[in-house]
C-alpha positions as CSV (number, residue, x, y, z in Angstrom):
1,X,-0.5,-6.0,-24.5
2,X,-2.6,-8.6,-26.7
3,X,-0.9,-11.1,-25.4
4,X,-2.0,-10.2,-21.8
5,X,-5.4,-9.8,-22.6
6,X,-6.0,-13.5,-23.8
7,X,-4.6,-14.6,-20.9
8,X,-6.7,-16.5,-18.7
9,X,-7.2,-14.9,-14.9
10,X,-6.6,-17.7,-11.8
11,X,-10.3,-18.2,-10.2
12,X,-9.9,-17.9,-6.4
13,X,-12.3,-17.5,-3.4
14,X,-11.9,-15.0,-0.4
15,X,-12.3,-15.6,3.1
16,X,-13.0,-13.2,6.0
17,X,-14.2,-13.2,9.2
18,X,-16.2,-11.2,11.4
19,X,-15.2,-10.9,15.3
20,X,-15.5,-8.2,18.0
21,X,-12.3,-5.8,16.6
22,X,-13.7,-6.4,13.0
23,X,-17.5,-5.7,12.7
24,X,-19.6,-7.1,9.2
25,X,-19.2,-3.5,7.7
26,X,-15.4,-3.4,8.5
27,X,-14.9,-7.3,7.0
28,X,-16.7,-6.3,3.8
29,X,-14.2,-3.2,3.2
30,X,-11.3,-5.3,3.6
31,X,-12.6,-8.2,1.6
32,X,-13.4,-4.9,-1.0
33,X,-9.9,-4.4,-1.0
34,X,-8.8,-8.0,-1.2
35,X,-10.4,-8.6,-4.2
36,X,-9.0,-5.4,-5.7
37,X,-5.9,-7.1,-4.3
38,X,-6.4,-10.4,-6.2
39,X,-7.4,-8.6,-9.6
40,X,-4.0,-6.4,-9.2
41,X,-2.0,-9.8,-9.2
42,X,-4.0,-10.5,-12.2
43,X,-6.6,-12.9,-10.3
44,X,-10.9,-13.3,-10.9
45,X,-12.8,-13.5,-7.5
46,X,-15.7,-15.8,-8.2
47,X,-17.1,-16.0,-4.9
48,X,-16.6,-14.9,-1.1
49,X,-17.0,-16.9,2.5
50,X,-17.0,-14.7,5.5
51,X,-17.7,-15.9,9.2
52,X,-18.3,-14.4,12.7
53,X,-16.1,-15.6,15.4
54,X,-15.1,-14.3,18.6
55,X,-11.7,-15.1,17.7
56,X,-10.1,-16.9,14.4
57,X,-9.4,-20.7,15.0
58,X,-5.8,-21.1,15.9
59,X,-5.6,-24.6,13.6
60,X,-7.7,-24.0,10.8
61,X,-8.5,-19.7,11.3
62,X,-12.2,-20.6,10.4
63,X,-14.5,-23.5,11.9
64,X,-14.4,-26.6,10.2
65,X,-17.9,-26.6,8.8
66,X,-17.3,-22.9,7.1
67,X,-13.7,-24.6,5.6
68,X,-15.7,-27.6,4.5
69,X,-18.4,-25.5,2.8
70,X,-15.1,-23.5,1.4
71,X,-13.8,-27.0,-0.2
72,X,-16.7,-28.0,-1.7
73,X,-17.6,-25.1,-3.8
74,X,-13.7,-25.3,-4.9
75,X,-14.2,-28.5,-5.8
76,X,-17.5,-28.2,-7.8
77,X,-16.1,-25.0,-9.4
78,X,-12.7,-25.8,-10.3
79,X,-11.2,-22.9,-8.2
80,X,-7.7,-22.8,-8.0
81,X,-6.6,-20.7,-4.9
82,X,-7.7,-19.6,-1.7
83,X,-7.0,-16.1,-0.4
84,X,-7.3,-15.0,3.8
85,X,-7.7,-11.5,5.0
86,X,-5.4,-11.7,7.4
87,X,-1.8,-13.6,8.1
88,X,-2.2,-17.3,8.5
89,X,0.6,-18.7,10.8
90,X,2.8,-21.3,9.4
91,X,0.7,-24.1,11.3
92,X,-2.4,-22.8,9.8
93,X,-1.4,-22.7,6.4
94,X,-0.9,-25.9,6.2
95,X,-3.7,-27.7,8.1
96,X,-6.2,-25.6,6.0
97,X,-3.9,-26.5,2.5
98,X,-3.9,-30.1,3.5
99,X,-7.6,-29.9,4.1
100,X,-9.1,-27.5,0.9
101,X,-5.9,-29.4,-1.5
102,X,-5.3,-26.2,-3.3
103,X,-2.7,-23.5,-3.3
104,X,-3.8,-21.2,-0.2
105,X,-2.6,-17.8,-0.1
106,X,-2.7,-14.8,3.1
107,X,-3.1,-10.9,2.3
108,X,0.4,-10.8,3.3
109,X,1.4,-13.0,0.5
110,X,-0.8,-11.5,-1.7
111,X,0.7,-8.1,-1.4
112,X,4.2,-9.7,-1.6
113,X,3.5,-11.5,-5.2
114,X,1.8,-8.3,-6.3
115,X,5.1,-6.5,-4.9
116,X,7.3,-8.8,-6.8
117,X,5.5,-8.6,-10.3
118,X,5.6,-4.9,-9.9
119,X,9.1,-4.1,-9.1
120,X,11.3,-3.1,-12.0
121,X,14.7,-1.6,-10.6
122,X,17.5,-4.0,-9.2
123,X,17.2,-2.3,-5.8
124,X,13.2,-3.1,-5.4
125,X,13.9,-6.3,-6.6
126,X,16.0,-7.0,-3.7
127,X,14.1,-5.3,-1.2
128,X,11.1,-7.8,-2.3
129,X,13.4,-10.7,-2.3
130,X,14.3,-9.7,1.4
131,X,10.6,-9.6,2.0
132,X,9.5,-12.7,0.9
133,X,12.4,-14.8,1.9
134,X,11.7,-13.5,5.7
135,X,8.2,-14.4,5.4
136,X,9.3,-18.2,3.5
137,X,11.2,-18.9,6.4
138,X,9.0,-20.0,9.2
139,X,6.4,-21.7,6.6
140,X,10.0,-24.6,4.8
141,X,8.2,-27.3,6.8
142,X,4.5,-27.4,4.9
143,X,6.6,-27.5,1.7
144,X,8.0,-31.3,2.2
145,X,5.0,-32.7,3.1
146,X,5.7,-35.2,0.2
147,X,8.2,-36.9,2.6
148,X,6.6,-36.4,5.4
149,X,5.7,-40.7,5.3
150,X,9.3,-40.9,6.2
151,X,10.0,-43.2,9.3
152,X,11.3,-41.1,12.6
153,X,13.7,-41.8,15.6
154,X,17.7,-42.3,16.5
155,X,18.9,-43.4,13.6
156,X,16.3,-43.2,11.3
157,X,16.6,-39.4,10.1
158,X,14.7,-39.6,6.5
159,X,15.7,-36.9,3.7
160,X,13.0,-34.7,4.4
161,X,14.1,-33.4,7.6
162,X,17.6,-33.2,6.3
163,X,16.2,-31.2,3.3
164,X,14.7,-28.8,5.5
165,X,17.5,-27.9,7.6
166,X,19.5,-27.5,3.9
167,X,16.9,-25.1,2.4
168,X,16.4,-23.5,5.9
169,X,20.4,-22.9,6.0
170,X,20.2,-21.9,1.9
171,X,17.1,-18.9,2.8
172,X,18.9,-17.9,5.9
173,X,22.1,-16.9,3.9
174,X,20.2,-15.4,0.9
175,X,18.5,-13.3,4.2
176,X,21.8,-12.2,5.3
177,X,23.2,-11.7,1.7
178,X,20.4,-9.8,0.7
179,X,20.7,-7.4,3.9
180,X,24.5,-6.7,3.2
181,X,23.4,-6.2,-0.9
182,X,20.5,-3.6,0.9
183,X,22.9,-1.8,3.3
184,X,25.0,-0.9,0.4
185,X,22.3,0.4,-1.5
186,X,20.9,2.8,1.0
187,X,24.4,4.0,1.6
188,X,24.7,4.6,-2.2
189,X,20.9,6.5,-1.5
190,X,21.8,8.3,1.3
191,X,25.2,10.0,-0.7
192,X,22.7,10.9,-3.5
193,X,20.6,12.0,-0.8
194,X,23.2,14.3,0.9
195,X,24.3,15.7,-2.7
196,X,20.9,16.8,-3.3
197,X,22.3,20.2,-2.1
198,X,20.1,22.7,-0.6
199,X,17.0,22.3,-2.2
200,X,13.9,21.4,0.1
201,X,12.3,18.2,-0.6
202,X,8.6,17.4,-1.2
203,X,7.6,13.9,-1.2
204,X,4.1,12.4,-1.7
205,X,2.4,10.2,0.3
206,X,-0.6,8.6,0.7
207,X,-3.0,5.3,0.6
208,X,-2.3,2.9,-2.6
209,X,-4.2,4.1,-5.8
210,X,-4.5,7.6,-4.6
211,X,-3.7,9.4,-7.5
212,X,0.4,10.1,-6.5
213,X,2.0,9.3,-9.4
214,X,-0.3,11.0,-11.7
215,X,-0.3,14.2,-9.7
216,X,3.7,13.7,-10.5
217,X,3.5,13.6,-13.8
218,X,1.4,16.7,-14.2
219,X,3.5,19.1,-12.0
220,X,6.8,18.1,-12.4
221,X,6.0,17.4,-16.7
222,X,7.7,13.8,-16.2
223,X,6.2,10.2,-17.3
224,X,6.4,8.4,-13.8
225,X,4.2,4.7,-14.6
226,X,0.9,5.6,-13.1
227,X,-2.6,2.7,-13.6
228,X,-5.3,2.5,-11.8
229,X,-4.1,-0.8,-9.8
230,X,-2.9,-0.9,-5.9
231,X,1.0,-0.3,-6.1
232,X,1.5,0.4,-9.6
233,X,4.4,2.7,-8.3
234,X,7.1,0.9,-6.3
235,X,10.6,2.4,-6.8
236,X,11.2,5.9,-5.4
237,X,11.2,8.6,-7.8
238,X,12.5,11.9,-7.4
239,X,12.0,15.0,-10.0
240,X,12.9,18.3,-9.9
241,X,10.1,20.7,-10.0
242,X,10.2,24.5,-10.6
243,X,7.0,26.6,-9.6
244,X,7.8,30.6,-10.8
245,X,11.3,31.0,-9.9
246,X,11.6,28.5,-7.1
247,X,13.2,25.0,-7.8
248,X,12.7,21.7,-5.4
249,X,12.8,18.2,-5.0
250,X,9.8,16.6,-5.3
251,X,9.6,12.2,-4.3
252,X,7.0,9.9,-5.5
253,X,7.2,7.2,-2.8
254,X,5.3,3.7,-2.8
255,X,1.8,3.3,-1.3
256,X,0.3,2.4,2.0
257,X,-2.2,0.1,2.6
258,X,-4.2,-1.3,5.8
259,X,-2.7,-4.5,7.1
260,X,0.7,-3.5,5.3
261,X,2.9,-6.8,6.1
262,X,5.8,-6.1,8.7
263,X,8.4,-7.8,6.6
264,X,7.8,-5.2,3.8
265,X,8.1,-2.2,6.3
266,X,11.3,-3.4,6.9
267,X,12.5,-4.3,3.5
268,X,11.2,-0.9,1.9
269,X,13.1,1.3,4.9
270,X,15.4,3.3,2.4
271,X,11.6,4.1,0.5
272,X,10.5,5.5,3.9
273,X,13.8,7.5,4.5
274,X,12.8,9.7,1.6
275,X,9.7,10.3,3.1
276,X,11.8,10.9,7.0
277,X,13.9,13.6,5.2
278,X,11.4,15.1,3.9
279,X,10.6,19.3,4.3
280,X,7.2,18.7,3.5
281,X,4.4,16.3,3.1
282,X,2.0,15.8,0.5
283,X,-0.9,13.2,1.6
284,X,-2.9,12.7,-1.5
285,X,-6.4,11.1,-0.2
286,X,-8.8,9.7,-2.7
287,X,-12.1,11.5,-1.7
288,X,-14.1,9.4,-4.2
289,X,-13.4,6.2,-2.3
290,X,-16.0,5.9,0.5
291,X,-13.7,5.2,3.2
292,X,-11.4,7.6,2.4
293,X,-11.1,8.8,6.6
294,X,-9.9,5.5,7.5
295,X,-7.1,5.6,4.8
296,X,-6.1,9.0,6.1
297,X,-5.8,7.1,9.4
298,X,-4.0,4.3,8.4
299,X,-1.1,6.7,6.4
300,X,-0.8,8.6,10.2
301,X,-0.1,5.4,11.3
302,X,2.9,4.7,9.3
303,X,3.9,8.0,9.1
304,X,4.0,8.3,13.0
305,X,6.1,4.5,13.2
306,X,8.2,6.5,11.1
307,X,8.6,9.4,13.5
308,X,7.3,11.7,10.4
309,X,3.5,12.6,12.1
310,X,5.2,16.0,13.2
311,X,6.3,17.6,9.6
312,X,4.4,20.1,7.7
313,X,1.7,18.1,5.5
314,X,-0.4,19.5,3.0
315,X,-4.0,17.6,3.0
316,X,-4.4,16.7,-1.0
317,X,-8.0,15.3,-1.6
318,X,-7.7,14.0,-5.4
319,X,-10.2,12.5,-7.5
320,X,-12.9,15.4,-6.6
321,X,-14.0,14.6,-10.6
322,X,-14.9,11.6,-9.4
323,X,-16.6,12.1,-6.4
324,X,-20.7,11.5,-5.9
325,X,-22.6,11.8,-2.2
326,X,-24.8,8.9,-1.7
327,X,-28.3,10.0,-2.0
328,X,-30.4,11.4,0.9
329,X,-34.2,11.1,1.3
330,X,-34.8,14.2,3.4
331,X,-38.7,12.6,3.9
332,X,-37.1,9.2,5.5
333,X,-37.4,10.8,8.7
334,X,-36.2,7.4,10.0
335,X,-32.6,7.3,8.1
336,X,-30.0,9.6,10.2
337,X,-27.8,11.4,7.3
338,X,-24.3,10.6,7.6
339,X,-21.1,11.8,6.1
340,X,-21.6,9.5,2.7
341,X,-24.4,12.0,2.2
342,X,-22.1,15.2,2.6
343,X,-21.6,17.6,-0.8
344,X,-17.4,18.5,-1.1
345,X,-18.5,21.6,0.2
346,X,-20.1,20.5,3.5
347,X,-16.8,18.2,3.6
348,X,-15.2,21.3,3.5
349,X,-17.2,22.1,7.2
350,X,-16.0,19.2,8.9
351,X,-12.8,18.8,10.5
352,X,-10.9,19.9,7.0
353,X,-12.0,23.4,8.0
354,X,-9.3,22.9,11.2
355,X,-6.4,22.1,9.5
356,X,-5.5,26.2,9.0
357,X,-5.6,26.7,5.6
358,X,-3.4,23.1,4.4
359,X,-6.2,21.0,2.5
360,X,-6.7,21.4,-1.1
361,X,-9.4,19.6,-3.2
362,X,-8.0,19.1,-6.6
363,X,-8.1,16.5,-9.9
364,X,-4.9,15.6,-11.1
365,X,-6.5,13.4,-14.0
366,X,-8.5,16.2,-15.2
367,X,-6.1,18.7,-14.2
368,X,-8.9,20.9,-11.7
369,X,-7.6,23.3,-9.0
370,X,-3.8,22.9,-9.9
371,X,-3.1,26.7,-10.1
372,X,-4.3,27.1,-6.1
373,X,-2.4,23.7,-5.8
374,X,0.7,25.0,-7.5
375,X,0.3,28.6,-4.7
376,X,0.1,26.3,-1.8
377,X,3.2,24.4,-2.4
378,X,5.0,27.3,-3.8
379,X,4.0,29.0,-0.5
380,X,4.9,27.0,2.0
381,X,8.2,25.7,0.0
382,X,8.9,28.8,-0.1
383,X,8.6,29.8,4.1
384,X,10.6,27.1,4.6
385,X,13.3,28.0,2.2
386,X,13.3,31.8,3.3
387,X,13.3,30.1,7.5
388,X,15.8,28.3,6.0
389,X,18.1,30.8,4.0
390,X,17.0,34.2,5.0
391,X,19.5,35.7,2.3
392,X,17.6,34.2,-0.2
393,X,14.0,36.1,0.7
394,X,14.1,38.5,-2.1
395,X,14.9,35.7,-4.4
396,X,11.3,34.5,-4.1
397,X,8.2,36.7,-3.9
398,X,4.9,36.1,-2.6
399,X,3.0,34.2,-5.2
400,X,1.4,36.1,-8.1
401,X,-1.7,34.3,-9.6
402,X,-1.7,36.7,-12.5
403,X,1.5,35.6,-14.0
404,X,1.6,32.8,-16.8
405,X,2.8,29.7,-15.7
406,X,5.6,28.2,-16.8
């Protein structure tokens, strides 16, 4: 851990932009999360560039005279690497890395490296390799552009092109071996799946940095790696949890995040099976993080891609320890009060109060509300168990809040 700590952090800059679909407020949250993004892949942020365009530029995603303002602070700073908000095409990756001469980097690529440093078992390992190689690909040709001097024409075929085609041959084989290595795997997972017997299954879910893993390790009493960095949790883990008398399954899956890159969707399908057959759902929300609603939206988004939007979930607002309303000056007649000034318990008003009973408002870190967390789960674990295996009702009484826990 020393070691780490004298280690220096890569400067890099951030760059953003502002159109119709992304308003100033909406760019500075993402670029909030980029730079969150950056210091999880152990980068420093020293300064950020954002610009309003009706549209990004197709060659260069930002005008030329923002991209040259954008080279010469990196160039009087020393900075080593540039970071977009959004996926730059191939083409645009390398007009605007010829043009800024340092190592340029997209969120997508971001999230992969961060990915890649975080996986620990074999099978993540190869689900990230699946990942990046897909999104290498397209982008072989901006690599070479040391031979790119090399003379053209019948005949006069330099090695660069030939080099190319070789390590576009050599990725598109490690594609198709790494596919083959996955499809075993997740037959291997669905077998431990299917021997799981008949025990219902529970799997967390939720934004990145939510608190998932560390609600894991206080209910089920196991050591699952939990830190306060996006995606500190990547491999699937499953625990058995006993509430009373009633055992079940209960799956720590990896976190979402806005923008999530396609090619990990893809490569961490097996991850999302847990979560598709699931019994219930868990969505742990940060309340503390002020945009909190918008994370909830963007895990519905997933969860409906992968046809899971219609299973029981159980609303989980974490981190209420943590949480602090924005001050309101009930004078400033001219300020409208909006929900950053709301008190948990007037969150509790809003649409929460809809949702029949399934939100709880609980701190795993400081261990706050886990008893009425521990009935709820127990409750509705156990109506689908007894819907389940009606022979099994007298097994498992209604819960009794007066008994010690074990």
């Amino acid at each position: 851990m020393l070691e780490k700590k004298n280690i220096a952090l890569e400067s890099a800059v951030l760059i953003g932009v502002v159109t119709q679909d992304q308003d100033e407020q909406k760019s500075k949250e993402y670029l909030d999360e980029l730079e969150f993004l950056t210091y999880t892949a152990g980068g420093e942020v020293v300064k950020r560039f954002t610009q309003k365009l009706d549209t990004p530029n197709p060659k260069t995603f930002i005008g030329s005279g923002k991209l040259e303002d954008v080279k010469t602070f990196i160039k009087e700073h020393e900075v080593g690497t540039a970071i977009f908000d959004d996926e730059l095409s191939p083409a645009q990756e390398r007009n605007i890395s010829r043009i800024l001469e340092c190592k340029v980097l997209d969120r997508t690529n971001l999230i992969l490296d961060i990915f890649a440093q975080r996986a620990t078992t074999s099978y993540a390992r190869t689900q990230v390799e699946l990942a990046q190689c897909e999104y290498l690909l397209p982008r072989l040709k901006g690599m070479w552009t040391h031979l790119e001097r090399q003379k053209g024409g019948i005949g006069m075929r330099g090695p660069g092109e030939t080099e190319i085609e070789t390590d576009r041959r050599i990725v598109r084989d490690k594609i198709a071996l790494l596919k083959e290595k996955i499809k075993t795997i997740d037959k291997q997972m669905a077998v431990q799946r299917g021997n799981r017997g008949q025990l219902i299954r529970v799997a967390l879910v939720g934004y990145t940095n939510v608190g998932k893993s560390t609600l894991m390790n206080v209910v089920s009493k196991s050591e699952v790696f939990a830190e306060n960095k996006l995606f500190a949790t990547l491999d699937t883990t499953v625990r058995k949890v006993v509430i009373k008398n009633l055992p079940f399954l209960m799956t720590d899956t990896v976190g979402f995040i806005r923008k999530l890159p396609t090619q990990l969707v893809e490569s961490f399908k097996s991850t999302l099976d847990e979560v598709r057959e699931a019994d219930l759902l868990l969505h742990v929300v940060d309340i503390s993080h002020p945009n909190f609603e918008e994370h909830i939206e963007s895990v519905n988004k997933i969860l409906d891609e992968i046809n899971s939007a219609d299973k029981p979930i159980i609303m989980v607002f974490n981190k209420i320890d943590a949480y602090e309303a924005e001050p309101f000056d009930e004078t400033d007649l001219m300020t409208p009060r909006t929900p950053a000034n709301y008190s948990l318990k007037e969150w509790k008003r809003t649409w929460m109060n809809k949702m029949e009973g399934n939100v709880l408002f609980i701190s795993a870190l400081n261990k706050e509300n886990l008893e009425a967390f521990r009935k709820k789960v127990y409750q509705e674990v156990r109506r689908i168990h007894v819907t389940r295996f009606p022979y099994n009702n007298f097994l498992y009484p209604d819960y009794d809040e007066n008994e010690q826990q074990e």
